[in-house]
C-alpha positions as CSV (number, residue, x, y, z in Angstrom):
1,X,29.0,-25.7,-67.8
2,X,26.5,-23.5,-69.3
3,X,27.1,-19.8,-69.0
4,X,24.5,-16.7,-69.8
5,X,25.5,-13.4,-70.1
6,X,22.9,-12.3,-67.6
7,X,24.2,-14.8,-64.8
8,X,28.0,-13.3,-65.4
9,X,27.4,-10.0,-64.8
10,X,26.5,-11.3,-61.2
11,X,29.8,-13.3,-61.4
12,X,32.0,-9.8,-61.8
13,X,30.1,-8.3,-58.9
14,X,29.9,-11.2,-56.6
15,X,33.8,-11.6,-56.6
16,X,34.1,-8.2,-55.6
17,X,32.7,-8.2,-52.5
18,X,33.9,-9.0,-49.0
19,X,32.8,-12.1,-47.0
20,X,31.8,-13.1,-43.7
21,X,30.6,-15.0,-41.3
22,X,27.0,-14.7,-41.1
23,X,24.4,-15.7,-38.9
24,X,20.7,-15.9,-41.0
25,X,17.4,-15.9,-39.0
26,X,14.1,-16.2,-40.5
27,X,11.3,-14.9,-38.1
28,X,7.8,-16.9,-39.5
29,X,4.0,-15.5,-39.0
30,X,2.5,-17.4,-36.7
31,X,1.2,-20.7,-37.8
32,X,3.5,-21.1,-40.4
33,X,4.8,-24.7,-41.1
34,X,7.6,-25.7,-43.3
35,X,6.9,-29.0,-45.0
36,X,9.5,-31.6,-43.6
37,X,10.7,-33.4,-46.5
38,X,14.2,-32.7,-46.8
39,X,15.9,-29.4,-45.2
40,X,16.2,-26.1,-47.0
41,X,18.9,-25.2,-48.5
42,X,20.2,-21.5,-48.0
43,X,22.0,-21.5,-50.9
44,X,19.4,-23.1,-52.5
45,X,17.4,-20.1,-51.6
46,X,20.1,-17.4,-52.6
47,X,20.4,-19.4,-56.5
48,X,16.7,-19.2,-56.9
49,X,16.6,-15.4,-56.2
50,X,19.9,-14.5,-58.5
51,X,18.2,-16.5,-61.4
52,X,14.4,-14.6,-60.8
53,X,17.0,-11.4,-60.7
54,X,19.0,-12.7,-64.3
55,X,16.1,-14.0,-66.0
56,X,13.2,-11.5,-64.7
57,X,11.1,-14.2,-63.4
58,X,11.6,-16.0,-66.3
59,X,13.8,-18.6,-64.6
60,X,15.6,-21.0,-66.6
61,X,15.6,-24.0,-69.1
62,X,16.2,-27.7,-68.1
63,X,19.1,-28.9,-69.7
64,X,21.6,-32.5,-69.1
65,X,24.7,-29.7,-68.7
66,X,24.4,-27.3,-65.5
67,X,24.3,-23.6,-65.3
68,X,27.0,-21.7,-64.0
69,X,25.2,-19.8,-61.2
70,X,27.2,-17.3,-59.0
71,X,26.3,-16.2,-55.1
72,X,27.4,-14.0,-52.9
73,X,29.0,-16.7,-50.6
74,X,32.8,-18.3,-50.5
75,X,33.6,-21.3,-52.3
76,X,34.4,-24.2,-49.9
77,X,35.5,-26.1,-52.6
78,X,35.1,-26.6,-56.5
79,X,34.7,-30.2,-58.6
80,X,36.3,-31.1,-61.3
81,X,33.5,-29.7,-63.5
82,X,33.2,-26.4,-61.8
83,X,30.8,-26.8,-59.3
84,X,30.8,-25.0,-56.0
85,X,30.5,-26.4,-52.5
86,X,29.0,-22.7,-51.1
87,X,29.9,-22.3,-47.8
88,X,26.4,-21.9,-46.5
89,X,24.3,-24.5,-44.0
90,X,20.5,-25.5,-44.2
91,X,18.3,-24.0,-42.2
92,X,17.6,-25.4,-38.7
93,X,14.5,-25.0,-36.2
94,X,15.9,-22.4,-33.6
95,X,14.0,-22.9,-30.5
96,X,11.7,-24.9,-29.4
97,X,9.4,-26.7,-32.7
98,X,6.8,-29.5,-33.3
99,X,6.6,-32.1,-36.1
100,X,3.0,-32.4,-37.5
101,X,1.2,-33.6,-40.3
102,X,-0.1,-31.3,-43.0
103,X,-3.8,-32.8,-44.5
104,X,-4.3,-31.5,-48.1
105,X,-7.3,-32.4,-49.7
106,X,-7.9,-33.1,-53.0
107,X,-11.7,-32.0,-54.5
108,X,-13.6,-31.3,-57.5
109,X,-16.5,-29.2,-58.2
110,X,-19.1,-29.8,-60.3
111,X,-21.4,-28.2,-62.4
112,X,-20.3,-25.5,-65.4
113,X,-16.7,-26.1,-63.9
114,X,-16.5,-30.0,-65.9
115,X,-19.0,-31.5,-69.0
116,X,-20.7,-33.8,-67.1
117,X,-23.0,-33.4,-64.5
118,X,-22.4,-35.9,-62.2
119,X,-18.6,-36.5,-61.0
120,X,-17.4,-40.4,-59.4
121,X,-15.8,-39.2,-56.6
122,X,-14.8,-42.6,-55.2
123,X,-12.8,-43.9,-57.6
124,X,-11.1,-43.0,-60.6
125,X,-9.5,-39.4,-62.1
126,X,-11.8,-37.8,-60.2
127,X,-11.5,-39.8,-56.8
128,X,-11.5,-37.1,-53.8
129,X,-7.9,-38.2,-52.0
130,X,-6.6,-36.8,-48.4
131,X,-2.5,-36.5,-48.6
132,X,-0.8,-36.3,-45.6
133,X,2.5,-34.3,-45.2
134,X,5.0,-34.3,-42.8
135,X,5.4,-30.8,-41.9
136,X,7.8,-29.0,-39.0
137,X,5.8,-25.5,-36.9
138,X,8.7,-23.5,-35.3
139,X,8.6,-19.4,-35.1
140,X,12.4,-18.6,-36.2
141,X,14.8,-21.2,-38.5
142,X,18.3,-20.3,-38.7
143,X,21.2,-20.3,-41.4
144,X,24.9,-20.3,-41.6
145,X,27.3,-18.8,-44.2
146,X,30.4,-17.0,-45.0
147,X,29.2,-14.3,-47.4
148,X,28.3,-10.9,-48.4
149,X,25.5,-9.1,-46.0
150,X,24.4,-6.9,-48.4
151,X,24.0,-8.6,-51.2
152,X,22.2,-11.6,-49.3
153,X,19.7,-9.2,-47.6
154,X,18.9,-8.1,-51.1
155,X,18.7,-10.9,-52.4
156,X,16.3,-13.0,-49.6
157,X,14.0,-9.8,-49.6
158,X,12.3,-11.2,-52.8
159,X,10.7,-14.0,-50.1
160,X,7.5,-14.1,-48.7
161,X,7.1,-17.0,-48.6
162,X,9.9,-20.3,-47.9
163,X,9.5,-24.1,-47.9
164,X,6.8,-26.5,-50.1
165,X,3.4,-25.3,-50.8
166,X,4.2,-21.7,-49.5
167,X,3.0,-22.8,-46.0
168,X,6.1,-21.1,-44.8
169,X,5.3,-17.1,-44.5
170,X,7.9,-15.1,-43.7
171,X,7.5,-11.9,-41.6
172,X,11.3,-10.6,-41.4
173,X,14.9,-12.2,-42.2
174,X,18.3,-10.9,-39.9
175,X,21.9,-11.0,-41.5
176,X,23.5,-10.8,-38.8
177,X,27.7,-10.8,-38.6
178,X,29.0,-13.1,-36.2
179,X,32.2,-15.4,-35.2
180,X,32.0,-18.8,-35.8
181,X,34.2,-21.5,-36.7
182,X,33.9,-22.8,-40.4
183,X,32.6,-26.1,-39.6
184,X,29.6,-24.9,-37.9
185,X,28.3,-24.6,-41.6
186,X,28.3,-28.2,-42.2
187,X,28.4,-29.8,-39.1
188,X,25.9,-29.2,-35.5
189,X,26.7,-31.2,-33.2
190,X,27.0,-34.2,-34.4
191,X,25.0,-34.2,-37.4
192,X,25.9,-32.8,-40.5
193,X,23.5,-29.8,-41.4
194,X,24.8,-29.3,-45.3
195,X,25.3,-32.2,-47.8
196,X,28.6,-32.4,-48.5
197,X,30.4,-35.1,-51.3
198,X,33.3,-37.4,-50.4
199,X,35.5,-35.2,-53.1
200,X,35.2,-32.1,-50.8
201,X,37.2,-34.1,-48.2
202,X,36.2,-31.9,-45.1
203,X,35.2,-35.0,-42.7
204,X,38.2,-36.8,-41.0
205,X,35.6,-39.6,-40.6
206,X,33.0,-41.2,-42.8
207,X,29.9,-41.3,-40.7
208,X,28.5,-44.1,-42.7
209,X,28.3,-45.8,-46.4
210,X,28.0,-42.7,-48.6
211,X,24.8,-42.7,-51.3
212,X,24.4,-40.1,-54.6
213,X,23.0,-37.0,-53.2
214,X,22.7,-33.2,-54.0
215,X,25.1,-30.8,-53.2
216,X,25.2,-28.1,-55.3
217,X,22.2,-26.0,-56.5
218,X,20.0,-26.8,-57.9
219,X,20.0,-29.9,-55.3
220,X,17.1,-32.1,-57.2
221,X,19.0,-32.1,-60.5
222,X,19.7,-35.7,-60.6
223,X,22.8,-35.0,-63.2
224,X,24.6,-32.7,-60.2
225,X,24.3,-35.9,-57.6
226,X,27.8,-37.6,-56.5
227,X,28.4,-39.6,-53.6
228,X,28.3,-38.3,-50.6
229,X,26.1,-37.6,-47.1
230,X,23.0,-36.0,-47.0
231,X,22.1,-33.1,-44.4
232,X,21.2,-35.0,-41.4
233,X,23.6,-37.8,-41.6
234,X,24.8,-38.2,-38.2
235,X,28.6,-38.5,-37.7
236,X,30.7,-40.7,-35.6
237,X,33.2,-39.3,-33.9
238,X,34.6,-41.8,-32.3
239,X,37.0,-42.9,-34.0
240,X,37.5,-47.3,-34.1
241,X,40.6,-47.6,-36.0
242,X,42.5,-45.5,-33.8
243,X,40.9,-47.4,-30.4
244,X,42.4,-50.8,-32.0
């Protein structure tokens, strides 16, 4: 585990505080769209703003070994190597939404922009291309997490902007206390709504054959991946062994 002087000072501060439940709401400007990929991660979100904080923008270094990066949230539970399970959910449509496709379009202009004067745009490097994306339109997305209010509402009002390709504008984020049980963070319903790894241990029942996924921030980092269920794994409840 890596550890920066900058990122500890947040560590001292962090521990401080008090914790509770929250309830997160992002309001969007109207035709906003969040690129559907994968689900946002809140915490995600908050480890992104603490490291623009720490570094000034100037984010950080890839390297094989993680970073030790503290957040205003609890600690659902810690691996071997250190690294926290936050207790914070992705966000979720709240309301009504609509799944669309996103057209980007790739083009090139010509003239004193490139050396030649006469681009192939049908083939080759500089082949025009249309890429579709898988995109989600809803007006408010919503978050769940045990943490500090006022260090969180700090921290998300660096964003303007959330999701891919910064189709997702934001107009105003609530922190908002609230009572909720602590499962509500990973589980709605019956899907799960956080990744969560087997080594946590906080399902009764495996919903199906676990794969390598992301957990901890940063969640891409192919190093940080263990086996476990990915947000939107949906879980059985029912349980056969017992029915036998």
């Amino acid at each position: 585990m890596i550890h920066l002087p900058e990122l500890d000072t947040y560590t001292t501060k962090f521990t401080q505080c008090v914790f509770e439940p929250l309830h997160v709401i992002f309001h969007l400007r109207p035709n906003s769209r969040i690129v559907n990929y994968s689900p946002i991660h809140f915490d995600g979100l908050l480890a992104r703003a603490v490291v623009s904080m720490a570094t000034q923008g100037r984010l950080l270094q890839d390297a094989e070994e993680p970073y030790w990066i503290p957040l205003p949230l609890k600690t659902l539970w810690q691996s071997k190597e250190g690294l926290p399970l936050w207790a914070a959910s992705t966000l979720q449509p709240l309301g009504n939404y609509v799944d669309d496709i996103y057209i980007r379009h790739k083009r090139n202009s010509e003239g004193f922009l490139h050396n030649k004067k006469k681009l192939v745009t049908r083939n080759g490097p500089w082949m025009e291309r249309r890429l579709p994306t898988p995109v989600q339109v809803c007006d408010k997305y919503e978050a769940f997490c045990i943490g500090n209010a006022e260090h969180i509402e700090a921290l998300l009002s660096q964003f303007a902007h959330i999701g891919k390709l910064r189709l997702g504008r934001v107009d105003k984020i609530e922190v908002i206390p609230t009572e909720f049980e602590e499962e509500q963070i990973w589980l709605k319903g019956y899907k799960l709504i956080k990744p969560l790894p087997i080594a946590a241990q906080l399902l009764e029942i495996w919903p199906c054959k676990p794969t390598l996924v992301g957990w901890t921030p940063p969640f891409w980092k192919p190093s940080l991946f263990s086996e476990g269920w990915a947000a939107g794994t949906f879980v059985n409840v029912f349980d056969w062994f017992k029915a036998v």
